[in-house]
N, C-alpha and C positions, 0 to 999 in steps of 0.2 A: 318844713313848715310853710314854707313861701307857696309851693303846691299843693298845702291843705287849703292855705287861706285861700286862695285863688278858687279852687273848687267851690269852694264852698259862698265863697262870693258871688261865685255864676248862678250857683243852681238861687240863693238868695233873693239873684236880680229875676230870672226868668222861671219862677217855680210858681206857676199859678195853678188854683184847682183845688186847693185843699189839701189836708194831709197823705192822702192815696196819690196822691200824682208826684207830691214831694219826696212822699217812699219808693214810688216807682224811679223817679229820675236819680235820686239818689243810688239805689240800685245799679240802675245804668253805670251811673260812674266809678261807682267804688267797687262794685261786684263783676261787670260785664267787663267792662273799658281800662280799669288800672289792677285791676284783682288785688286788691288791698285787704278783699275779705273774703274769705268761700261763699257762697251760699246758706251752709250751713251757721256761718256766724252771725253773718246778714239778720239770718232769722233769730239765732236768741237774742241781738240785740232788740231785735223790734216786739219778742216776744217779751221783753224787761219795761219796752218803755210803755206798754200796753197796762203794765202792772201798776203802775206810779200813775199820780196825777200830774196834772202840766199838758207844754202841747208836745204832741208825739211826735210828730216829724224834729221838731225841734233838737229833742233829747235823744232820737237816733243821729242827729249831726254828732253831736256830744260824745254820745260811747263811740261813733267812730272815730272823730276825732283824737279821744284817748286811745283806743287799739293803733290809731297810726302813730302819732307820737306825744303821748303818757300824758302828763296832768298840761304839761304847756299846748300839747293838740287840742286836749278837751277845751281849755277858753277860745283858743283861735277855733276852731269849728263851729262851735256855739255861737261868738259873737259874730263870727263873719258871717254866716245865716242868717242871723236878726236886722245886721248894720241896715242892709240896702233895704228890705222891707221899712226898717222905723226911719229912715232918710226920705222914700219914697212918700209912706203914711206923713211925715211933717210936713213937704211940699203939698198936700194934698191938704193939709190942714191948716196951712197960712194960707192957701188959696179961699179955703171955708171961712175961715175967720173976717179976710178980707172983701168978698164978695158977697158969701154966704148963700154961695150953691158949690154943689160937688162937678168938678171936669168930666165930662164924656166920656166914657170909657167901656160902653157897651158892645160899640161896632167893632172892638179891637177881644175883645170877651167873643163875641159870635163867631170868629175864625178861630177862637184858642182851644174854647172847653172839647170841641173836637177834637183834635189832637190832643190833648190830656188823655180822653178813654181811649185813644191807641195805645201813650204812653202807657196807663196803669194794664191793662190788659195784656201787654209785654210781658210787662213784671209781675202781673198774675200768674202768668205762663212760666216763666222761668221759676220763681219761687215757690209755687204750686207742687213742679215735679222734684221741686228736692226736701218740701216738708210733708207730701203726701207719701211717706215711706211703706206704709203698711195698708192694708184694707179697713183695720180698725181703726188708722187715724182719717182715714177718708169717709168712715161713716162718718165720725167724731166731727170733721168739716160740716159735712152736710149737715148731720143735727145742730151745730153752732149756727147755718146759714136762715136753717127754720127755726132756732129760739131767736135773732136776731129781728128777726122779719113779722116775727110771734110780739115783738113788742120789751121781749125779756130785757133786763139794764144789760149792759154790754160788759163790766167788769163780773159781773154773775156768769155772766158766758165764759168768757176767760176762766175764770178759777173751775167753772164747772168742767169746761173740758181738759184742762190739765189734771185735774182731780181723778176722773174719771182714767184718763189714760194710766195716769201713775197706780190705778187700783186693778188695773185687766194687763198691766206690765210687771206688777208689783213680785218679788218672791216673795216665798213664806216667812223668811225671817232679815231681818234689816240690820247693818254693822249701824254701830255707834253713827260713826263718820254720817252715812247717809240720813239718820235720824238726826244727825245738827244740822245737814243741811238742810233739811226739810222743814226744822223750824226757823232757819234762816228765811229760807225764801215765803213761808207765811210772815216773819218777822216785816223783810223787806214790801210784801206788799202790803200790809197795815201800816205800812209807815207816816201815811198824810196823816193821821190820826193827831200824833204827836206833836209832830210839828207844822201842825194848822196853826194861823198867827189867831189871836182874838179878833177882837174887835177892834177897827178900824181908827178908832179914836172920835176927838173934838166933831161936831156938825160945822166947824169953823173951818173954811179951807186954811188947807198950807202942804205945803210939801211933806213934811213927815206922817202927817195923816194921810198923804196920799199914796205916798208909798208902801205905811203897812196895808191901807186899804188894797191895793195891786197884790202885794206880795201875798196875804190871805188868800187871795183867789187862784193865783198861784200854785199856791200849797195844796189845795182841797182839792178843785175842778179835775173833774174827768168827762169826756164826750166831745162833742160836738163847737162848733161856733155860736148853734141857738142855744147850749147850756150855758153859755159864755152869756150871751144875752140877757138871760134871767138874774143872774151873778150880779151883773152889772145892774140891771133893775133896782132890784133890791138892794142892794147900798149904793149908790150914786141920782138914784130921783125916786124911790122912797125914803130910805133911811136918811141920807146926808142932805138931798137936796142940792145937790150943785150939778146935774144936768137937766133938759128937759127930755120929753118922751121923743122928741123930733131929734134932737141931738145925739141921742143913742139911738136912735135907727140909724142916722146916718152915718155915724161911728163904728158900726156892726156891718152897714156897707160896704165901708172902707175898707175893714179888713177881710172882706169876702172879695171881694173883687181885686185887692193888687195882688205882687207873687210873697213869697214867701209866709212865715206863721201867722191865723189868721189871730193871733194875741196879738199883734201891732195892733188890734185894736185900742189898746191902751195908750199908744201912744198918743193917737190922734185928739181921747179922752184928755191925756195928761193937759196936750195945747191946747184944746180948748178951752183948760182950766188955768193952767199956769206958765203958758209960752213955751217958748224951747226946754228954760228950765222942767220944767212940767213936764214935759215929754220928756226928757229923757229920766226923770225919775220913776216916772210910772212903767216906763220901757224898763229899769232896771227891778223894779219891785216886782212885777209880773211873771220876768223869765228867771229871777236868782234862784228859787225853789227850786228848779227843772235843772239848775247844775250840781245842787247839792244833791237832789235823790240818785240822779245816774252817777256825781261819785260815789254813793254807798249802793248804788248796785251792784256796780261797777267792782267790787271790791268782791261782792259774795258772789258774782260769776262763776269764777274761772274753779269754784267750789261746785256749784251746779253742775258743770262740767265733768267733773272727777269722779259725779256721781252716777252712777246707772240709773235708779230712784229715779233724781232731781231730773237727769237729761231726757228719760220719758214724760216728767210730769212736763218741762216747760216745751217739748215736742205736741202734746197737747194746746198748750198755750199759741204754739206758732200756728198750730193748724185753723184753732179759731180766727186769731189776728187777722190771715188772711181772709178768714167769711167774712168777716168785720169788714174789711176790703173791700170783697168782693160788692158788699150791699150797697158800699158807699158808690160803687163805680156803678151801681147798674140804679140808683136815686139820680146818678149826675147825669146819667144817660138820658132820664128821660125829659130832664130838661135842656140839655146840648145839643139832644140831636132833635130837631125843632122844622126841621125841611131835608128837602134832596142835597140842598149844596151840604148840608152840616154832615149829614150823611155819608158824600162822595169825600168829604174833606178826611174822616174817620176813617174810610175803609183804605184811601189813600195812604193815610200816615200809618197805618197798621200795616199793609203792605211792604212799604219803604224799610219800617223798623225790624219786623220781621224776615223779612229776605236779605235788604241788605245794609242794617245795623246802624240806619243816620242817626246821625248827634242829635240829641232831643232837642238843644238848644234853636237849631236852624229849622225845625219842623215849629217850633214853637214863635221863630220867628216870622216864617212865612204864613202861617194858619193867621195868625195877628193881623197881617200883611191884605190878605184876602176878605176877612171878616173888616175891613175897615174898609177896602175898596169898595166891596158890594154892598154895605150901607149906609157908604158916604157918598159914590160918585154913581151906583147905579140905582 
């Protein structure tokens, strides 16, 4: 346990980039560096948290978590992930409160996002050749890379290429068994449905209106940081009124730019609105959905598994998740790689990772290193 938290602590503190850099490094760790998981698990978990709303990197800590050790792993991975990011996001938010500007932090972003697309690109490469099994899930990518890129929603891509796989894998006739799992894992991924919270309550601040307000979005959201953004629109400075439009930009900053889940953005939310208290309840309301869905995923697994059916349909799913990936990395690119240095920085950390295997952490650290040198002192 002491070496889940720990991991998970680190990658927490230095895991900037977004969700693809989060899954890459995690990768690194659990898959390359301790082999706590094959490959092949690697990817149905990431194929599961793909399925559920919430934030995804977050909820692949989680089922790994539980695959290393059982229901007590899944909180310690979970909250050791969140800690340093919502610690980080408060600092960041008493500084706001108190000044009422955000700290500097772009010279140290300009040597990072570099190294991220080495990072993910690694683990494109290694995940790649173990969920690209066949020629038909490789077209199956490719079509996922062009409905992605087409505009299509991104959980429509998921179910469509698992769909599709499980219909060009499918036999002529199906045991019971694989027919329950089958409506398991439709079950499992209609699940936000249900357990969407209502409405947020009173226009009156207070803590329990704030917390289901968190937790709701929570339960539903699926995408990106700028779905987060609209989410947040719409009840916090339409509906309720308790931010302005300047405060949630700069709240949506925040959690783009430190490392870990970009939902800390909640937190910073919470402080602004209700202190520490406030921060840590909005921190709590945000991420508790994303431990309840990967326990009930978590549960119909190891069922998916046992099925030939279910294991081709979420083979499918993996194969998309990675174009999902892949788009993300090559949007981050083209705003990362922005000159020669960012560039040399890139082809450098790729190099290093792929020949000879450095700690993401120490590339992560030195890219920082460099990106602040040459914006601050040259």
């Amino acid at each position: 346990m002491r070496e889940l938290a720990a991991v998970f602590l680190k990658l927490g503190t230095i895991a900037f980039g977004g969700p693809a850099a989060h899954i890459a490094m995690m990768e690194d760790e659990v898959v390359r560096r301790r082999r706590w998981l094959t490959r092949e698990e690697f990817l149905d978990y990431l194929g599961a948290t793909n399925l559920i709303p919430g934030p995804n990197s977050t909820e692949l800590a989680i089922h790994i978590g539980k695959a290393r050790g059982g229901w007590p792993g899944l909180v310690i991975a979970g909250a050791c992930f969140i800690l340093p990011a919502a610690m980080i996001v408060s600092v960041i938010a008493w500084i706001y409160v108190r000044f009422g500007s955000l700290p500097e932090v772009t010279s140290v972003l300009y040597g990072v996002k570099p190294v991220v697309i080495a990072i993910v690109l690694q683990a494109l490469w290694g995940l790649g050749r173990s969920a690209l099994k066949t020629p038909t899930l490789a077209l199956i990518g490719v079509a996922s890379v062009v409905a992605v890129v087409s505009g299509i929603n991104e959980i429509a891509v998921l179910l469509g290429a698992g769909a599709i796989a499980g219909v060009l894998a499918a036999p002529r006739g199906h045991s019971a068994q694989e027919q329950s799992v089958g409506r398991g894992i439709a079950v499992l991924s209609g699940a936000a449905g249900p357990l969407a919270i209502g409405s947020a309550g009173s226009v009156v601040f207070g803590l329990w209106p704030l917390f289901l307000a968190f937790a709701k979005i929570g339960a539903v959201l699926f995408g990106s940081g700028y779905v987060l953004l609209a989410f947040l629109r719409a009840d916090f400075v339409d509906r309720l009124g308790w931010l302005t439009e300047r405060q949630l930009l700069d709240a949506v900053a925040v959690g783009q730019v430190t490392p870990g889940p970009v939902f800390t953005t909640a937190t910073f939310v919470g402080y602004l609105l209700g202190g520490g208290a406030g921060a840590a309840v909005a921190t709590v309301g945000i991420f508790a959905p994303a431990f309840v869905f990967v326990a009930l995923s978590g549960v119909v697994l190891p069922y998916v598994r046992a099925s030939r059916v279910a294991r081709t349909v979420l083979d499918g799913v993996n194969v998309a998740s990675l174009a999902l990936m892949a788009v993300v990395t090559y949007q981050l690119a083209r705003t990362a790689l922005t000159d020669v240095l960012t560039a040399i920085l890139a082809i450098v950390a790729a190099g290093l990772l792929f020949r000879w295997r450095v700690n993401t952490a120490w590339l992560i650290v030195a890219g920082g290193m460099v990106g602040w040198i040459f914006k601050t002192l040259i």
